[in-house]
N, C-alpha and C positions, 0 to 999 in steps of 0.2 A: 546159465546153462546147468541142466540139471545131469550129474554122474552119477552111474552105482558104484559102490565104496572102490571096488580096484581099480576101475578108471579113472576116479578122487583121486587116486592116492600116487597113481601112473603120472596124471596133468602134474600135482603136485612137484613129485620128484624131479619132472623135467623142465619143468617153467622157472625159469631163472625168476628172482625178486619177487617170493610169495610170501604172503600174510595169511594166516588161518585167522577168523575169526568166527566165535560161537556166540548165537545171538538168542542163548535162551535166556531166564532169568539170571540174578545171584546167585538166589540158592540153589537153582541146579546146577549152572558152574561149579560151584562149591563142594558142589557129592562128587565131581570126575568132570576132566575135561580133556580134550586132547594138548598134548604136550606145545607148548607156546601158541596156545591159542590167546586169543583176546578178546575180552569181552564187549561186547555191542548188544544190551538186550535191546530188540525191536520191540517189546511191551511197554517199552520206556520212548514212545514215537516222537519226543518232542528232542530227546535225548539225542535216539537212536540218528536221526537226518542229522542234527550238528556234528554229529562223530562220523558220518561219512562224509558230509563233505570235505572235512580235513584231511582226510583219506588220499595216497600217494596215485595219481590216474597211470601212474609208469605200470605202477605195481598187480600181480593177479591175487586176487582176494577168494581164498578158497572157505565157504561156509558152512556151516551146519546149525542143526536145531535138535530136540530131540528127536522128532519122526521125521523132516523133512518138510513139513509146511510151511512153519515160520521161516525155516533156509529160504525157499524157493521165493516167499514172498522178499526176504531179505533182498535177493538177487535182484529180483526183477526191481525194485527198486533203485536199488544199486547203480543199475545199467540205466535205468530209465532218467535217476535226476541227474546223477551225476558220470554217467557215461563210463562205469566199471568195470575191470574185466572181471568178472563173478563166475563159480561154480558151486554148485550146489551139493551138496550130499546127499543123495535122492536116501529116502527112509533114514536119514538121520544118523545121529549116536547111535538107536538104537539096532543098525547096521553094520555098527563100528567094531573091527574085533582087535583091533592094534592096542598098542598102551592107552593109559591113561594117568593123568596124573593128578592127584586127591591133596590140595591146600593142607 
């Protein structure tokens, strides 16, 4: 499902047992990323499917990307192999105006 940042951020806060995960590269992890996220790059596709399907199905898995495409594709994936509850960060980080936290 795809949100704009304050509906992210509304699902977020009220959905008990949530996981952010950011599925852009390392090294854009690296420059900033939202505070306990976790990294899943989906450029890493052989990677990225083993790391969800170890993934909690209780749990809601809130995503992002930098714009929002790689999220959205994230999601759909998500939901599709392994039957996730996924939201998306429609436009991405670069929508994002909360913290960040810089390694």
């Amino acid at each position: 499902m795809n949100l704009e940042r304050t509906q992210w951020v509304q699902e977020l806060r009220s959905k008990p047992n949530t996981q952010i995960i950011d599925v852009r590269t390392l090294k854009e992890y690296n420059r900033g990323h939202i505070p306990n996220a976790t990294l899943i790059d989906i450029k890493q596709t052989e990677s990225f499917l083993k790391e969800i399907q170890k993934l909690d199905k209780s749990k809601n898995y809130f995503v992002y990307c930098k714009a929002g495409i790689r999220g959205a594709k994230a999601c759909h994936l998500m939901k599709k192999l392994e039957n996730l509850n996924c939201y998306n960060l429609t436009g991405g980080l670069e929508k994002w105006n909360g913290s960040i936290d810089n390694p």
